[in-house]
gemmi code that builds the backbone of each chain (N, CA, C; Angstrom):
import gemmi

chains = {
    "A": [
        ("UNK", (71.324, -22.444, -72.206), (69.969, -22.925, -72.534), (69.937, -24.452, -72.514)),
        ("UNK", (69.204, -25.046, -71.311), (68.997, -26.574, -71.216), (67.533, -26.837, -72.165)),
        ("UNK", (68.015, -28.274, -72.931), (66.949, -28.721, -73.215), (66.486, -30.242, -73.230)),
        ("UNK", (65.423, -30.633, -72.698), (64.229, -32.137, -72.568), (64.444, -32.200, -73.771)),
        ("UNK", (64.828, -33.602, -73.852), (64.919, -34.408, -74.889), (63.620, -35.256, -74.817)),
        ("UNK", (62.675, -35.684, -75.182), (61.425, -36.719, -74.996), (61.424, -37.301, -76.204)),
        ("UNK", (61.577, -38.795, -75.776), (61.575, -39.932, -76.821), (61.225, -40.725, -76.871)),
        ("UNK", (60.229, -41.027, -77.615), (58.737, -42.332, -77.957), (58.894, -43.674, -78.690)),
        ("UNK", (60.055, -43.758, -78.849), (60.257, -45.201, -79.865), (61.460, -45.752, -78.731)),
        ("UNK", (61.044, -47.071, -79.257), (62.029, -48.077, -78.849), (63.180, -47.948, -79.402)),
        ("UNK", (64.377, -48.167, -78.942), (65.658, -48.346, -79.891), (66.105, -49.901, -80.342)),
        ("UNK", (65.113, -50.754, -80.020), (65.559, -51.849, -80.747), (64.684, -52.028, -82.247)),
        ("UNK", (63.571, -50.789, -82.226), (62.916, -50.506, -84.145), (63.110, -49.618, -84.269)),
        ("UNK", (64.334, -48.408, -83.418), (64.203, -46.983, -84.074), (65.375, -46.232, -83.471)),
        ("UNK", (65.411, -45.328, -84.977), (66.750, -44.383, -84.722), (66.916, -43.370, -83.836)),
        ("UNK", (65.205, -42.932, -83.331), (65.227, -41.745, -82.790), (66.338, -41.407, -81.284)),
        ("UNK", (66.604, -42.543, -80.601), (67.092, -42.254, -79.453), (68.771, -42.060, -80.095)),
        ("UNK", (69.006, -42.775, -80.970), (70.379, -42.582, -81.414), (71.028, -41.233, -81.729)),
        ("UNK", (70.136, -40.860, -82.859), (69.979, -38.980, -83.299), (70.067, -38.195, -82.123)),
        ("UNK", (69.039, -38.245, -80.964), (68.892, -37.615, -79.889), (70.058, -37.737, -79.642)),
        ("UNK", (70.844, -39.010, -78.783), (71.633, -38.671, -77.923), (73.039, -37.928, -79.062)),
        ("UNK", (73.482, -38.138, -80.228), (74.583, -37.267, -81.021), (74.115, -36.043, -80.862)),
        ("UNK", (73.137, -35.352, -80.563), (73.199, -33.639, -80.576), (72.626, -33.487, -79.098)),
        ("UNK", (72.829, -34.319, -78.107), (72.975, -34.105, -76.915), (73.646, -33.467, -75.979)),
        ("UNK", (73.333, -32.302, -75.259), (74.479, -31.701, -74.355), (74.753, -31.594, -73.284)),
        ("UNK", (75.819, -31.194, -72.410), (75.983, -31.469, -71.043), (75.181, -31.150, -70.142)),
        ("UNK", (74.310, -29.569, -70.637), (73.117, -29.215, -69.612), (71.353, -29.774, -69.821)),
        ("UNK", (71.429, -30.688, -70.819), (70.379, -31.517, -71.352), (69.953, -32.760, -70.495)),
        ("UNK", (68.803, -32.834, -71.146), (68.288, -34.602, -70.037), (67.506, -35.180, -71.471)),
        ("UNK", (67.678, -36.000, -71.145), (66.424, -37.352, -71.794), (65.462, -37.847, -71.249)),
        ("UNK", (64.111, -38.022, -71.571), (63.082, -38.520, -70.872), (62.182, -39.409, -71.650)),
        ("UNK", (62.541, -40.704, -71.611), (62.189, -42.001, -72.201), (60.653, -42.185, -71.730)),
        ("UNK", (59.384, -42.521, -73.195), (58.413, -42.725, -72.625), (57.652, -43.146, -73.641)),
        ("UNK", (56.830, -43.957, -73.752), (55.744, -45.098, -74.290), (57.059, -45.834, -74.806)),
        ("UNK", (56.485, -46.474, -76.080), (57.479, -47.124, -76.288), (59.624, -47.246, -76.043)),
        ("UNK", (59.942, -45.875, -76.218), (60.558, -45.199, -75.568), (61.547, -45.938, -74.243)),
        ("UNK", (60.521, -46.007, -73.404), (60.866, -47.125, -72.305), (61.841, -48.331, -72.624)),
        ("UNK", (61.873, -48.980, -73.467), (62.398, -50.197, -73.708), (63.603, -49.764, -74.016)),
        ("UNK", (64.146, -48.350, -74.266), (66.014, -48.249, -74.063), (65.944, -47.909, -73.082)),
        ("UNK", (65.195, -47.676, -71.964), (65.864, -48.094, -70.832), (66.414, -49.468, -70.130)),
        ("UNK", (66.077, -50.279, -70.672), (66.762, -51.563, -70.792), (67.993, -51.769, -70.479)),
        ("UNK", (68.759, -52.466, -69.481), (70.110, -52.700, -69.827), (70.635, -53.520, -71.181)),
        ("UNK", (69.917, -54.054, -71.520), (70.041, -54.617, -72.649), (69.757, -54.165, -74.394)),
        ("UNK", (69.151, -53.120, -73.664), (68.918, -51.864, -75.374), (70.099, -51.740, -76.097)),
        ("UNK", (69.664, -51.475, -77.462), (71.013, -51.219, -78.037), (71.961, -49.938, -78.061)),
        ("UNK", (71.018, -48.614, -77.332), (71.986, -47.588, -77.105), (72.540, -47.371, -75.494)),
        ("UNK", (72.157, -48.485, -74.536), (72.136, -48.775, -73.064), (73.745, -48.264, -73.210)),
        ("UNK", (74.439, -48.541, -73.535), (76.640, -47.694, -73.129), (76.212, -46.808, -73.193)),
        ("UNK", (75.485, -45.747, -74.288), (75.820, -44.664, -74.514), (74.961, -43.828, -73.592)),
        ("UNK", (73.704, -44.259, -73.347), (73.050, -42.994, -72.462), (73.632, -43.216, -71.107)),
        ("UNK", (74.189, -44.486, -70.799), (75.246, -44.136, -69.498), (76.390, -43.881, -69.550)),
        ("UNK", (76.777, -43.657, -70.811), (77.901, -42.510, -70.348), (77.746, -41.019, -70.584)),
        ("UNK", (76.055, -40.771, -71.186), (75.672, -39.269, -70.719), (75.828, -39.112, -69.700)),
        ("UNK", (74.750, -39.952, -69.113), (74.261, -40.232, -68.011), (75.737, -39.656, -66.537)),
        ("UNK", (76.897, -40.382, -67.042), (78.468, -39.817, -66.391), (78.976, -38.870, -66.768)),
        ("UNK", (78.373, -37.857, -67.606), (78.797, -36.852, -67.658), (77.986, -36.008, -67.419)),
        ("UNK", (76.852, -36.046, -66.797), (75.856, -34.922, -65.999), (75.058, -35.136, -66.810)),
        ("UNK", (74.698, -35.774, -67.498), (73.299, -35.412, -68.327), (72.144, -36.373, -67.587)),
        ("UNK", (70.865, -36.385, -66.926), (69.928, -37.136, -66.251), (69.269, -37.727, -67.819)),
        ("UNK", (69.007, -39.013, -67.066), (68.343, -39.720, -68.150), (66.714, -39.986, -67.701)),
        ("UNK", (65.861, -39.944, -67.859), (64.432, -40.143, -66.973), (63.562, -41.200, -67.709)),
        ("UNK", (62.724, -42.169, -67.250), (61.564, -42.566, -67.923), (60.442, -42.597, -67.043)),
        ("UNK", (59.877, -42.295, -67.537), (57.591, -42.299, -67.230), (57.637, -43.790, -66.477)),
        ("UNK", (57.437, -43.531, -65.503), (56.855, -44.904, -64.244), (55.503, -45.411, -65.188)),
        ("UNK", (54.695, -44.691, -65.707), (53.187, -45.155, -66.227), (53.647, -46.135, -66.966)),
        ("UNK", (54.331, -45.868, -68.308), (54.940, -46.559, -69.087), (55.728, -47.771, -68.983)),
        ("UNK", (56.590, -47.473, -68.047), (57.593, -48.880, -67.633), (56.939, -49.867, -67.318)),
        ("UNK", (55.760, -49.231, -66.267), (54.790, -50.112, -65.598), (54.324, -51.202, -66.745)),
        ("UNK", (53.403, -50.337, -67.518), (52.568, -50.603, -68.348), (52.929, -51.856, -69.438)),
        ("UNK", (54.277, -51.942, -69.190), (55.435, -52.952, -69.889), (55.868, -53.696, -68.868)),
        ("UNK", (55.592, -53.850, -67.403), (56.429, -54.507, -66.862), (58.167, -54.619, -66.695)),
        ("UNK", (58.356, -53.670, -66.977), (60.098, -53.436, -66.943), (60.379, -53.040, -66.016)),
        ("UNK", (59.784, -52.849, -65.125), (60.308, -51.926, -63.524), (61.704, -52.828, -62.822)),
        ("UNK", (61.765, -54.044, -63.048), (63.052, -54.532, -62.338), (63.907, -54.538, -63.249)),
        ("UNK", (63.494, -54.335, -64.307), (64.859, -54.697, -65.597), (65.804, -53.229, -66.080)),
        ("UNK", (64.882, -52.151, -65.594), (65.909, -51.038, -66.408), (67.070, -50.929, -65.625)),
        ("UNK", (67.660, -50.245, -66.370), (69.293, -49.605, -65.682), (69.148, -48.891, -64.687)),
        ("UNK", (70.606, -49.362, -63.509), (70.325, -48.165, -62.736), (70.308, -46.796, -62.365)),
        ("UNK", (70.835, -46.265, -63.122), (70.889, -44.734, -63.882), (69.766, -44.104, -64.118)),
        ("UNK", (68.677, -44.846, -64.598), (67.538, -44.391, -65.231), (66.347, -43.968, -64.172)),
        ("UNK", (66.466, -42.742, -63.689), (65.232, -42.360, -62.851), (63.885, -42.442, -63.220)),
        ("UNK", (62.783, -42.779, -62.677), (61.604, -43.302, -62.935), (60.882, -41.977, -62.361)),
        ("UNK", (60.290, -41.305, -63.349), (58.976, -40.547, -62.984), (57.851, -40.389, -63.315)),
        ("UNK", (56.822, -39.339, -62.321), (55.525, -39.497, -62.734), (55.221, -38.194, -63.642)),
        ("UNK", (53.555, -38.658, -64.358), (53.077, -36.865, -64.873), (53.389, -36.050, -64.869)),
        ("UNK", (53.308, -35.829, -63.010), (53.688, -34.530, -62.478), (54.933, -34.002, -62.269)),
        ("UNK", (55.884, -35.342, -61.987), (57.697, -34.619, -62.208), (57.701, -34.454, -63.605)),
        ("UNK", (56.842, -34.995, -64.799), (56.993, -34.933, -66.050), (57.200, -33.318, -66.229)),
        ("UNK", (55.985, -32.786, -65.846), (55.375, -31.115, -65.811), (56.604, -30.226, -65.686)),
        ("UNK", (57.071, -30.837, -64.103), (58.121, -30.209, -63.582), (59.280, -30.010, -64.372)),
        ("UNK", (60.142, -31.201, -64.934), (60.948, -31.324, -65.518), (60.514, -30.180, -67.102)),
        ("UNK", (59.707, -29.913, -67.496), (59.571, -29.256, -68.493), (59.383, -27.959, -68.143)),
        ("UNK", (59.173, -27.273, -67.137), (59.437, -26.385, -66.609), (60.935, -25.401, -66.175)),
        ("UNK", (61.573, -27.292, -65.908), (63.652, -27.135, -65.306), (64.099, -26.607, -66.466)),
        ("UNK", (63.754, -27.027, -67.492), (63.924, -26.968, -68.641), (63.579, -25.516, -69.392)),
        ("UNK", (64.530, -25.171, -70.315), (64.279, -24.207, -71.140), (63.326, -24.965, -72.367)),
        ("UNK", (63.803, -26.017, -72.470), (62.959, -26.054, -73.463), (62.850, -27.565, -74.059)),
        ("UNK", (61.793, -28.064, -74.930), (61.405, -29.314, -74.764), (61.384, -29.780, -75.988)),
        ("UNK", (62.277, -30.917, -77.148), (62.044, -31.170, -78.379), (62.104, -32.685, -78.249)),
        ("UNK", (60.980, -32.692, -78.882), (60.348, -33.909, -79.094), (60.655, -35.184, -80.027)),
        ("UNK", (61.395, -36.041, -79.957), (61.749, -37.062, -81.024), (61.313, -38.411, -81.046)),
        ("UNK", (60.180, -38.458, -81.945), (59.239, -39.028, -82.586), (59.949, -39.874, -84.161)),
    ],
    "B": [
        ("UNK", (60.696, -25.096, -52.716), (60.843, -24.327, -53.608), (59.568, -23.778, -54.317)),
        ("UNK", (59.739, -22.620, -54.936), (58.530, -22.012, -55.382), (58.705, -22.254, -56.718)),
        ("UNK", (57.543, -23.246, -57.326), (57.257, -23.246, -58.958), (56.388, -22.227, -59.757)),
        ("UNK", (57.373, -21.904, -60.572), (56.393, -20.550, -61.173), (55.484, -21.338, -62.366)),
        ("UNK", (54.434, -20.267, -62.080), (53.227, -20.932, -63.182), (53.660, -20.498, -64.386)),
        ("UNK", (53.185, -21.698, -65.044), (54.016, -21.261, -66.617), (52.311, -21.193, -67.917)),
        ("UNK", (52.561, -20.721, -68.883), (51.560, -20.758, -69.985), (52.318, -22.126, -70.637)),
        ("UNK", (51.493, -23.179, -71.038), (51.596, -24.083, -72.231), (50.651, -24.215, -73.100)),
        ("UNK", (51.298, -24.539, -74.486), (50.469, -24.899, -75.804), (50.843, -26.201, -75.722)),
        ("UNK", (50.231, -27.069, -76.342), (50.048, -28.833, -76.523), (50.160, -28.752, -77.831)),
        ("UNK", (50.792, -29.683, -78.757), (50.830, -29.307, -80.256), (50.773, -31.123, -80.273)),
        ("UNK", (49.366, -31.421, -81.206), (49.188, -32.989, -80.842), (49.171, -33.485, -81.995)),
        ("UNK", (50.036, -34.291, -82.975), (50.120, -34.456, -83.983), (50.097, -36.258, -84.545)),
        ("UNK", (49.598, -36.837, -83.757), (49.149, -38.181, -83.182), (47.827, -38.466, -83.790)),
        ("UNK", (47.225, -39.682, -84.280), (45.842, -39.846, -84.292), (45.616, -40.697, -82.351)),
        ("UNK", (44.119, -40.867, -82.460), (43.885, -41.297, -81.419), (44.163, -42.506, -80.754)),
        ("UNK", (44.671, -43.140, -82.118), (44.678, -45.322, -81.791), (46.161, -45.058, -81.874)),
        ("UNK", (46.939, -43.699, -81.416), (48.464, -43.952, -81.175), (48.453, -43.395, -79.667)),
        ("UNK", (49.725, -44.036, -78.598), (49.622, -43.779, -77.427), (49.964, -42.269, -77.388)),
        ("UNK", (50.479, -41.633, -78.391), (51.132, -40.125, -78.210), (49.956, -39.358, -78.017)),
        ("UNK", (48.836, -39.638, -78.504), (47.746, -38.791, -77.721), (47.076, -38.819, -76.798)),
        ("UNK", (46.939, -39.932, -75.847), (47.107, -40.328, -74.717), (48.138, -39.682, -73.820)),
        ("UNK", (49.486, -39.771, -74.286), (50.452, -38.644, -73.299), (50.436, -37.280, -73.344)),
        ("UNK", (49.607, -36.678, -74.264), (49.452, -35.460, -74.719), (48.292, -34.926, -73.890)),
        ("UNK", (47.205, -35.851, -73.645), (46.188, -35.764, -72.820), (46.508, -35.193, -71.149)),
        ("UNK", (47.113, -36.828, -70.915), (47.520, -37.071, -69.593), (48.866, -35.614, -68.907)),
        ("UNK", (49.382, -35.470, -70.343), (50.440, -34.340, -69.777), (49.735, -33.171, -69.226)),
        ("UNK", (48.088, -32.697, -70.228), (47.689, -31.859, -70.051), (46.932, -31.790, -68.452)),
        ("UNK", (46.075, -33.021, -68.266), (45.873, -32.845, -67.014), (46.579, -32.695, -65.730)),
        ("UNK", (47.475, -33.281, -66.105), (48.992, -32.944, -65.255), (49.494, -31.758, -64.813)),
        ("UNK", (49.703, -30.855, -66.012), (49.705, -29.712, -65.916), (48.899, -28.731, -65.545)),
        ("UNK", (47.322, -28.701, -65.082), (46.407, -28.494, -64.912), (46.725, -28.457, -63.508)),
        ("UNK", (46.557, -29.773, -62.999), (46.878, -30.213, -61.768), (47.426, -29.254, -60.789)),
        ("UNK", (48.943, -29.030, -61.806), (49.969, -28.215, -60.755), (49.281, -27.022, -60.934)),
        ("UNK", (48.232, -26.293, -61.463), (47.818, -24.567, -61.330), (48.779, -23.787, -62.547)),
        ("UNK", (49.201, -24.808, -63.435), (49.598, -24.398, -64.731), (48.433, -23.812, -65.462)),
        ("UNK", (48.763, -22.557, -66.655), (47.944, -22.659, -67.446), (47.650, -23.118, -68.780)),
        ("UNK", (46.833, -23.754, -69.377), (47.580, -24.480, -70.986), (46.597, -23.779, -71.900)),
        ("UNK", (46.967, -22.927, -72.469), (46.528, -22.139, -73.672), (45.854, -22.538, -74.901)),
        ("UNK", (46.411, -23.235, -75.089), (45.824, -24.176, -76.381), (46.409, -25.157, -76.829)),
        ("UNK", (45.494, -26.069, -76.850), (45.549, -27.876, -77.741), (45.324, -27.261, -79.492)),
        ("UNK", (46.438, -27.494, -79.680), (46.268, -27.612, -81.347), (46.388, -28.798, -82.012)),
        ("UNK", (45.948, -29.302, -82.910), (45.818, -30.947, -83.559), (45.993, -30.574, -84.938)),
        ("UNK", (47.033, -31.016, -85.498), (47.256, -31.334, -86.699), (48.281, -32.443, -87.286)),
        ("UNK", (48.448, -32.077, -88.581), (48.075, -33.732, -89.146), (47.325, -34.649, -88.872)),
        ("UNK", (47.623, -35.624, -88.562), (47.014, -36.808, -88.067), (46.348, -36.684, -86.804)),
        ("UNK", (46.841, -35.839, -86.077), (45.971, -35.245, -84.601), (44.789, -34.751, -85.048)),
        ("UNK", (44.325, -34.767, -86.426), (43.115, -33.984, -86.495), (41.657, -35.137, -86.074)),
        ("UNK", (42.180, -36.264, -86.057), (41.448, -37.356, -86.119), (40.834, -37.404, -84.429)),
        ("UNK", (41.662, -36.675, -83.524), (40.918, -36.595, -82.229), (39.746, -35.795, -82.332)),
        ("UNK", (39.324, -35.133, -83.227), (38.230, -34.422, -83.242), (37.048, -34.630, -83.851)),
        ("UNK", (36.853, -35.925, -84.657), (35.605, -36.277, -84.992), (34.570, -36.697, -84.000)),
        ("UNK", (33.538, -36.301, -84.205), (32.507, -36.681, -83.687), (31.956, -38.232, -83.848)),
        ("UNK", (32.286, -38.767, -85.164), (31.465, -40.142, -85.532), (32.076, -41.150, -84.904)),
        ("UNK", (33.681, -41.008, -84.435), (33.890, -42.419, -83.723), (33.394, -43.201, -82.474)),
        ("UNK", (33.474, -44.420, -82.843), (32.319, -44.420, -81.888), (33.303, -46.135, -81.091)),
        ("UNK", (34.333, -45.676, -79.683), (35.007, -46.824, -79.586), (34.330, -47.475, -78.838)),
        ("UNK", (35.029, -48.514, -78.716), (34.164, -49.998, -77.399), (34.301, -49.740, -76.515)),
        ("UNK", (33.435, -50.353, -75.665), (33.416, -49.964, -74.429), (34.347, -50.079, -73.085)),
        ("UNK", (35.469, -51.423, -73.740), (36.400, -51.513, -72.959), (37.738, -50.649, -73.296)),
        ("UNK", (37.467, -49.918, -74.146), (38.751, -48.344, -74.310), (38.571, -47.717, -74.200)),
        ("UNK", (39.261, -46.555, -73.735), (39.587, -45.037, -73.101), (38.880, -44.243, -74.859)),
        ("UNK", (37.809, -43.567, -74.129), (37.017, -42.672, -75.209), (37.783, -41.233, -74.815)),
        ("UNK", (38.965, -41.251, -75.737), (39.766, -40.153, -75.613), (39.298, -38.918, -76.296)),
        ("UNK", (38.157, -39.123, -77.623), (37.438, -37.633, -78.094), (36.424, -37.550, -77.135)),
        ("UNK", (35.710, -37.999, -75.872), (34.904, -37.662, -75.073), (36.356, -36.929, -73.740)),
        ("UNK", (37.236, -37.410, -73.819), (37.947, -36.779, -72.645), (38.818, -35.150, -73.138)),
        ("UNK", (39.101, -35.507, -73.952), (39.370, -34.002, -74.604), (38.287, -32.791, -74.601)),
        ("UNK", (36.919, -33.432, -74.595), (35.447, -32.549, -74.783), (35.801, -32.202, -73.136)),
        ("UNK", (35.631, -33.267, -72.451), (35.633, -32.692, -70.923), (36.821, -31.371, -70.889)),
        ("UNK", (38.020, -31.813, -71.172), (39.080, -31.192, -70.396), (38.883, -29.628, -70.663)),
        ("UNK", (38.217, -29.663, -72.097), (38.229, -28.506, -73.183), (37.240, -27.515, -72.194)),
        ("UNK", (35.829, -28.249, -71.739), (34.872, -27.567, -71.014), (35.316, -27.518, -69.450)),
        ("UNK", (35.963, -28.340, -68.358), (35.830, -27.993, -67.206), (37.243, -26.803, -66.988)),
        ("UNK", (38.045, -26.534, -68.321), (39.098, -25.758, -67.787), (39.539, -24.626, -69.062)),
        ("UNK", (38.300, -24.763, -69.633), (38.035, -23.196, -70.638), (39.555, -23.218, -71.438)),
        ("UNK", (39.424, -24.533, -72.407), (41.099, -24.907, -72.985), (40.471, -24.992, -74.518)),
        ("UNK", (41.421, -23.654, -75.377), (40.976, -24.133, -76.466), (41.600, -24.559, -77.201)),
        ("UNK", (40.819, -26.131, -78.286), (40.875, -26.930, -78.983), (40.992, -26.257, -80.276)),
        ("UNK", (42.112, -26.141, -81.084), (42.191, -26.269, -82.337), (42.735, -26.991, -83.320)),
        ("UNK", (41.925, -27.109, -84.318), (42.121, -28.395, -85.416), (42.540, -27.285, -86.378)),
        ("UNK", (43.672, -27.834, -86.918), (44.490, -27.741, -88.540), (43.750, -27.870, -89.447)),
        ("UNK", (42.992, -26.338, -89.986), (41.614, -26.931, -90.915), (42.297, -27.397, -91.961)),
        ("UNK", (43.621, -27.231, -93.251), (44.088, -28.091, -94.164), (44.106, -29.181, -93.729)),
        ("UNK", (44.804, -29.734, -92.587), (45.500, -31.281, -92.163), (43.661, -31.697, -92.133)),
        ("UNK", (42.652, -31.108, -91.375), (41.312, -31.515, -91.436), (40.259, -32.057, -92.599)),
        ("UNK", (40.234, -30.475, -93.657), (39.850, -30.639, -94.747), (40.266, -32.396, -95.234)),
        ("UNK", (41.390, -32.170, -95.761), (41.962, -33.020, -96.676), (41.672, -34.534, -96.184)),
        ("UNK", (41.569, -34.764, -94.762), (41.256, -36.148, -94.372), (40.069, -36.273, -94.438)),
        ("UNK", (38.786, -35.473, -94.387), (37.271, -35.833, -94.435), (36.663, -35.376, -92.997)),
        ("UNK", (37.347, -33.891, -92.427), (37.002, -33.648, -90.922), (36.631, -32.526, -91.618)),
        ("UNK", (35.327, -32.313, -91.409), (34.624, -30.908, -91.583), (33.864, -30.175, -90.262)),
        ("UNK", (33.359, -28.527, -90.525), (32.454, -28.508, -89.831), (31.650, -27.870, -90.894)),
        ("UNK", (30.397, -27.669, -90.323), (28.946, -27.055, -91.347), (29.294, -26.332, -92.176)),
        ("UNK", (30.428, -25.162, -91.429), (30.728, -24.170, -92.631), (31.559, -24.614, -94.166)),
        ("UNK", (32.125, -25.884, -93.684), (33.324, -25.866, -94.495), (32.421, -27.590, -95.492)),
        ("UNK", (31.274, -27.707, -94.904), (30.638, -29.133, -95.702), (29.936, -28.528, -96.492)),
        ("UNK", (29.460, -27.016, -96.252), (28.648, -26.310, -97.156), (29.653, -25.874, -98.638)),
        ("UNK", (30.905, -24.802, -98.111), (31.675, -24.425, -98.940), (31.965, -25.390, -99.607)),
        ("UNK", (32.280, -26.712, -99.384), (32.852, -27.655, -100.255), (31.744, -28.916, -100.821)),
        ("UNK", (30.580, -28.368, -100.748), (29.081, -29.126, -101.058), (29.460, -30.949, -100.826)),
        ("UNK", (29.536, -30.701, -99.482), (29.649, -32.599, -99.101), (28.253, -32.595, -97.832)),
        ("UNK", (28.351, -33.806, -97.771), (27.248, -34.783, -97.370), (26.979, -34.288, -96.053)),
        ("UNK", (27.680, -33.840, -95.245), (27.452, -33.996, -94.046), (28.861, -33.436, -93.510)),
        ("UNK", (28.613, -33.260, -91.834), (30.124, -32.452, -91.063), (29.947, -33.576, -89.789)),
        ("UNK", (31.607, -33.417, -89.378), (31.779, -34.325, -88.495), (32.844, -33.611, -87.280)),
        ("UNK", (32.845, -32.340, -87.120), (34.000, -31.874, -86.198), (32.993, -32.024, -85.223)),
        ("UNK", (33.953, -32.585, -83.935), (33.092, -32.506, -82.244), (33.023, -31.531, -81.810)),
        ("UNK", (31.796, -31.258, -81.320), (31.777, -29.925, -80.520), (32.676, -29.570, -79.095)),
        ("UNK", (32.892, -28.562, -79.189), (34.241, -27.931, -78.547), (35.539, -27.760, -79.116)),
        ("UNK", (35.454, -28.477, -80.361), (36.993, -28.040, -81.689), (36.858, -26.915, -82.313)),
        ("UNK", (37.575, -26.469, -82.835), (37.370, -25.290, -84.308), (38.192, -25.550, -84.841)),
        ("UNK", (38.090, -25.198, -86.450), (39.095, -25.199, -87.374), (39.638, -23.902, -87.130)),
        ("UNK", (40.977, -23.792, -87.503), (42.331, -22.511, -87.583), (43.435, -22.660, -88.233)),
        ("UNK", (44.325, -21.644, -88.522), (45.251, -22.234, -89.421), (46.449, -22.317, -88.552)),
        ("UNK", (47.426, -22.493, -89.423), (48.963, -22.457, -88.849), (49.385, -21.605, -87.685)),
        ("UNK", (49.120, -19.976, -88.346), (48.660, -19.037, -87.200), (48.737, -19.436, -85.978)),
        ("UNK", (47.463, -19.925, -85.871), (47.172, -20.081, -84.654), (47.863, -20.998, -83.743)),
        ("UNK", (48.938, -22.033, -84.153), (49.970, -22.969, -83.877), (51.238, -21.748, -83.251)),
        ("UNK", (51.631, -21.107, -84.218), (52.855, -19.534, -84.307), (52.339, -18.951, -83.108)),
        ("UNK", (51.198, -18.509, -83.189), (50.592, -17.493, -81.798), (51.170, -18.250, -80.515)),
        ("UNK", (50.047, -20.007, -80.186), (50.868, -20.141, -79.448), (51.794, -20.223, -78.922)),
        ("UNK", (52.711, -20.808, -79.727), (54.310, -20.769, -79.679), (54.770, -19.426, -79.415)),
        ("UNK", (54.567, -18.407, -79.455), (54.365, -17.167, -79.105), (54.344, -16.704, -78.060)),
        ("UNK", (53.214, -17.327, -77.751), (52.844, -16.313, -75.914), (52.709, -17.806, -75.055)),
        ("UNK", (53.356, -18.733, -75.581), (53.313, -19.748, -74.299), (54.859, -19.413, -73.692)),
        ("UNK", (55.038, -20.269, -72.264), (56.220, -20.854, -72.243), (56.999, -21.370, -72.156)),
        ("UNK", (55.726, -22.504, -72.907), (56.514, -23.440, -73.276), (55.387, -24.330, -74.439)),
        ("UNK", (55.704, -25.050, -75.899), (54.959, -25.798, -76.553), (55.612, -26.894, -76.347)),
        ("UNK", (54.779, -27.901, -76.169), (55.190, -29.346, -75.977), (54.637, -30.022, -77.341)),
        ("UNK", (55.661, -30.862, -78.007), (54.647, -31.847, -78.940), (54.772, -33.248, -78.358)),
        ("UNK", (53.467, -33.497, -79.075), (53.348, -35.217, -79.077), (53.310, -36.029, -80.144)),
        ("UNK", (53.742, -36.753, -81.055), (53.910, -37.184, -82.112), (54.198, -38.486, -82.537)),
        ("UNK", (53.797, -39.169, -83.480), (54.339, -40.596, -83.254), (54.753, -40.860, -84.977)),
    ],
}
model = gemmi.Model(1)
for chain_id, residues in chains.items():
    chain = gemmi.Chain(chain_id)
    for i, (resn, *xyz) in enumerate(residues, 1):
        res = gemmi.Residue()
        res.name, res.seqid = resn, gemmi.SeqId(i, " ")
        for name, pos in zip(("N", "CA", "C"), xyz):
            atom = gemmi.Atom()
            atom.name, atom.element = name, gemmi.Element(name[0])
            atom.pos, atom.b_iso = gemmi.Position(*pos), 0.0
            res.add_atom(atom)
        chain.add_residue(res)
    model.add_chain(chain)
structure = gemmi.Structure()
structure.add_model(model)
structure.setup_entities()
């Protein structure tokens, strides 16, 4: 059973991406979005650790709307796949299942 | 590849001046899009606040309780509000301004009040509930 991780806070004001990635698993993904976006950063403070999910099969994703919407499009990591709405949909579909950390 | 159509519930627990109901929106039309079906928008806690009628935003922001009215009517999606999480903040409708002898009701048309239930159901026969939350 794979499950979407979706995560709305920044990690430079919040724990949520930290929590997420400790009960993270090998057939799991992350999908960074509104605020969220800003650990995609190479410079975030959990940036080692979701790339070394990231090297052990786990996909890391963030919302193109969002990045945009911040101007970060040249700054995130390169690991970090950029998608839209509709791969959003999709991806929750790949997925068994989708928990939300807020 | 062939994508199978899936049932979703939306579980929106966001007020409106947070972006999480905005992605909760946008997910839904999204999903729409692909020939998904989405069962029901439920709003509670603080999500109950997408359902008043009296707000009234400026003109240079996204009138997100007028876009929820649309989505609700062009794709037969029903809207339910958390009548406790409702009650308790000052979101009524007629029935419930009468029972509780106040001034006036403010739920938008195309919401209803429901309880928890109706959160369980979906989670139930969707497959899949998404939340949005901030």
């Amino acid at each position: 059973m794979s499950t979407l991780h979706t995560v709305n806070k920044s990690s430079f004001t919040n724990r949520a991406l930290e929590s997420c990635i400790l009960i993270c698993r090998s057939s799991d993904g992350i999908l960074l979005l509104e605020d969220g976006v800003f650990s995609a950063l190479k410079s975030a403070p959990n940036a080692t650790a979701l790339e070394a999910l990231n090297q052990q099969g786990i996909h890391i994703y963030a919302l193109l709307n969002d990045v945009k919407a911040r101007a970060l499009e040249y700054k995130i990591a390169a690991h970090i796949q950029l998608i839209s709405y509709d791969e959003f949909v999709s991806l929750t579909v790949n997925f068994n299942r989708v928990q939300s950390w807020y | 590849m062939i994508v199978p159509v899936m049932i979703f519930s939306i579980n929106v627990q966001s007020p409106p001046s947070s972006q999480a109901s905005y992605s909760a929106y946008q997910f839904c039309r999204a999903l729409l899009r692909q020939g998904h079906n989405l069962h029901r928008v439920f709003f509670y806690q603080d999500g109950i606040y997408n359902a008043t009628n009296l707000a009234a935003p400026p003109q240079d922001e996204l009138d997100l309780y007028s876009e929820w009215q649309k989505l609700s009517k062009e794709h037969s999606v029903e809207l339910v509000v958390c009548i406790a999480a409702a009650l308790k903040r000052g979101l009524l409708n007629q029935e419930e301004s009468i029972r509780y002898n106040k001034a006036g009701h403010n739920l938008a048309e195309g919401f209803t009040l429901g309880g928890l239930g109706q959160l369980i159901e979906a989670a139930a026969v969707s497959d899949r509930l998404i939340t949005f939350g901030n």
